[in-house]
Biotite code that builds the C-alpha atoms (Angstrom):
import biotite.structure as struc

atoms = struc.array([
    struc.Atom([-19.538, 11.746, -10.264], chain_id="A", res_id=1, res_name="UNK", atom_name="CA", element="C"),
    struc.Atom([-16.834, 11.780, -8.074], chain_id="A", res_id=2, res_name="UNK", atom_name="CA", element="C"),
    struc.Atom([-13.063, 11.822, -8.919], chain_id="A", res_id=3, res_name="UNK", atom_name="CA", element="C"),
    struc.Atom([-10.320, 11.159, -7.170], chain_id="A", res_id=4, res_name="UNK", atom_name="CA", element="C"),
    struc.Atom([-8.000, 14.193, -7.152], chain_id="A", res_id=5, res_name="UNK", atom_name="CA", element="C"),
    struc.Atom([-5.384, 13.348, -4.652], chain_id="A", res_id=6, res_name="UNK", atom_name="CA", element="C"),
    struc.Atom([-4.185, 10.714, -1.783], chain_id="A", res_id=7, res_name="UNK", atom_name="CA", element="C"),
    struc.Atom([-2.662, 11.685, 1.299], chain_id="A", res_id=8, res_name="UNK", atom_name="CA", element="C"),
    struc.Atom([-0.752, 9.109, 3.679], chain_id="A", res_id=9, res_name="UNK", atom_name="CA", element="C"),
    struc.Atom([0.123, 9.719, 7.226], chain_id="A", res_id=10, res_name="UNK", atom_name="CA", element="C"),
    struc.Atom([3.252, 7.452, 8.540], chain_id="A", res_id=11, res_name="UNK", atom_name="CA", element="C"),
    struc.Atom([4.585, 7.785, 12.030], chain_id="A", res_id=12, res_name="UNK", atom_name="CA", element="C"),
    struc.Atom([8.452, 6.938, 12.221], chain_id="A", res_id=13, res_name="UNK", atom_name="CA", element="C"),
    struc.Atom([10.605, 6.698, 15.570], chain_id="A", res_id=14, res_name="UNK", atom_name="CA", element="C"),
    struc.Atom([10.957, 10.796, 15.777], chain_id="A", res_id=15, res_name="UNK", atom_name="CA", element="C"),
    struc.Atom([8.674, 12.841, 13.243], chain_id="A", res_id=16, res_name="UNK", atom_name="CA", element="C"),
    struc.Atom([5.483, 11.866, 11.856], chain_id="A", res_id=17, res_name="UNK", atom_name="CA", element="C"),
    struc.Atom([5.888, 11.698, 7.720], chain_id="A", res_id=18, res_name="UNK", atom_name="CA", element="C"),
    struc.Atom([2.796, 12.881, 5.483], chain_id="A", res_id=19, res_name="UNK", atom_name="CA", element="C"),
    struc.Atom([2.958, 10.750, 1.296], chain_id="A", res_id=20, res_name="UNK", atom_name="CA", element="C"),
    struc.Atom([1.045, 13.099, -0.709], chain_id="A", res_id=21, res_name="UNK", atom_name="CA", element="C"),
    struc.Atom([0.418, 12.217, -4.435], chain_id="A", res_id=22, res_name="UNK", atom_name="CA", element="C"),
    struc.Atom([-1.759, 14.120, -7.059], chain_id="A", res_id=23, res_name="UNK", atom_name="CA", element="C"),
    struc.Atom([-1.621, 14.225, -11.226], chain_id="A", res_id=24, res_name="UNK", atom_name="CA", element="C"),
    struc.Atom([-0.490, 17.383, -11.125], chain_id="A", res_id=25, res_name="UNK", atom_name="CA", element="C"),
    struc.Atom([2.190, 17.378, -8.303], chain_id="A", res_id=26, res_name="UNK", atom_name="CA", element="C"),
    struc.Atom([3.727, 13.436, -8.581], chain_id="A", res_id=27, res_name="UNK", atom_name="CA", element="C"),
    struc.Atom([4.820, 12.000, -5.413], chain_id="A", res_id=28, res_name="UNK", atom_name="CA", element="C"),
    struc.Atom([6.386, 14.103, -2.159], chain_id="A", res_id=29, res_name="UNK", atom_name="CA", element="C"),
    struc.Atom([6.913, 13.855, 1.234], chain_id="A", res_id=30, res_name="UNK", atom_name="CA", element="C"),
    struc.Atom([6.845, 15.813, 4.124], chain_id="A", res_id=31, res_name="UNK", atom_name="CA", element="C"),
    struc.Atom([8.200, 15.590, 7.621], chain_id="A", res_id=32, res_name="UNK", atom_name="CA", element="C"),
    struc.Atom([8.049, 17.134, 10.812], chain_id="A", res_id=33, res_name="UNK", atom_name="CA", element="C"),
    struc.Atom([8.056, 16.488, 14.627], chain_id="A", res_id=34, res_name="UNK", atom_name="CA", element="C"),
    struc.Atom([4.306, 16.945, 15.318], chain_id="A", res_id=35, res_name="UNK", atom_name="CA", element="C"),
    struc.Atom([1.542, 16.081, 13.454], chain_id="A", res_id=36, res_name="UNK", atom_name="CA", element="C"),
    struc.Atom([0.152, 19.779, 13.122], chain_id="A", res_id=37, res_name="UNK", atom_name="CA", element="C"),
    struc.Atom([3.328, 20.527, 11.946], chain_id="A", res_id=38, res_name="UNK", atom_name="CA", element="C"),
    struc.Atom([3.523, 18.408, 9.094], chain_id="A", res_id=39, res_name="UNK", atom_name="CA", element="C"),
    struc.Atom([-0.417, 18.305, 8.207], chain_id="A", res_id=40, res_name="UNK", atom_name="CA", element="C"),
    struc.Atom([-0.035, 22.524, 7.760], chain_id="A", res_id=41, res_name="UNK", atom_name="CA", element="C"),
    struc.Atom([2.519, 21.675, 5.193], chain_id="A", res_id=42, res_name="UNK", atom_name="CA", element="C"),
    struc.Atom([0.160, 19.445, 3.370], chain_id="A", res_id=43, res_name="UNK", atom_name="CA", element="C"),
    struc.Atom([-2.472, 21.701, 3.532], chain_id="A", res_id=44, res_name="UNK", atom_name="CA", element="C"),
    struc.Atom([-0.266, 24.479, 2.221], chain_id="A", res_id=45, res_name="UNK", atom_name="CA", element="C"),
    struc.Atom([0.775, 22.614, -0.461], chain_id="A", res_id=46, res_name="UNK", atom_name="CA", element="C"),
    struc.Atom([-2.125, 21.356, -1.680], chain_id="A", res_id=47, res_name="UNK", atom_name="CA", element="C"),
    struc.Atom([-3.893, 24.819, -1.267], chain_id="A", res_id=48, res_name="UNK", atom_name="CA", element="C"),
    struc.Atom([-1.229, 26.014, -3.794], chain_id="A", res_id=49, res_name="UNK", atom_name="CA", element="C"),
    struc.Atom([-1.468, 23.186, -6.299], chain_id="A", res_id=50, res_name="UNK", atom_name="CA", element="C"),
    struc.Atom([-5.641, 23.114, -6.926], chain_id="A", res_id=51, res_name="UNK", atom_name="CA", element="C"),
    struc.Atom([-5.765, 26.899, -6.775], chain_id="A", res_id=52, res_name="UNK", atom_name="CA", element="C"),
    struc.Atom([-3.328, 27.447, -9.435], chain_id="A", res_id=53, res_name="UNK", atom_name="CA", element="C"),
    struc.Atom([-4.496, 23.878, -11.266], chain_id="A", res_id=54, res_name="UNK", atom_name="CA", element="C"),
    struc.Atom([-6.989, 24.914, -14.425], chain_id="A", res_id=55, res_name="UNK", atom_name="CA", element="C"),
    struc.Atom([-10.649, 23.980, -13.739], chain_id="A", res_id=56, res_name="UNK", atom_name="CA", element="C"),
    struc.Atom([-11.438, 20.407, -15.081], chain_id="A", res_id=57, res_name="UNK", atom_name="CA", element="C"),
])
């Protein structure tokens, strides 16, 4: 069974591109940076640190 552990949103505004993350464990945040590979590395970063600390379910 699946289960839905996250949701990432990708916004672009006039000069940066904006990533909405939200998870249980983390709430709601938002990153921001000029390029998208920019900003997606942040994500990924972030959410590499929250599931591999997170207990297993």
């Amino acid at each position: 069974m699946e289960e839905l552990i996250c949701n990432v949103e990708f916004l672009r505004g006039s000069a940066e591109l904006v990533a909405r993350v939200s998870s249980e464990a983390g709430g709601v945040r938002e990153y921001r940076a000029p390029s998208a590979g920019a900003v997606i590395d942040q994500v990924i970063n972030d959410l590499q640190e929250e599931f591999e600390s997170a207990p297993p379910s």
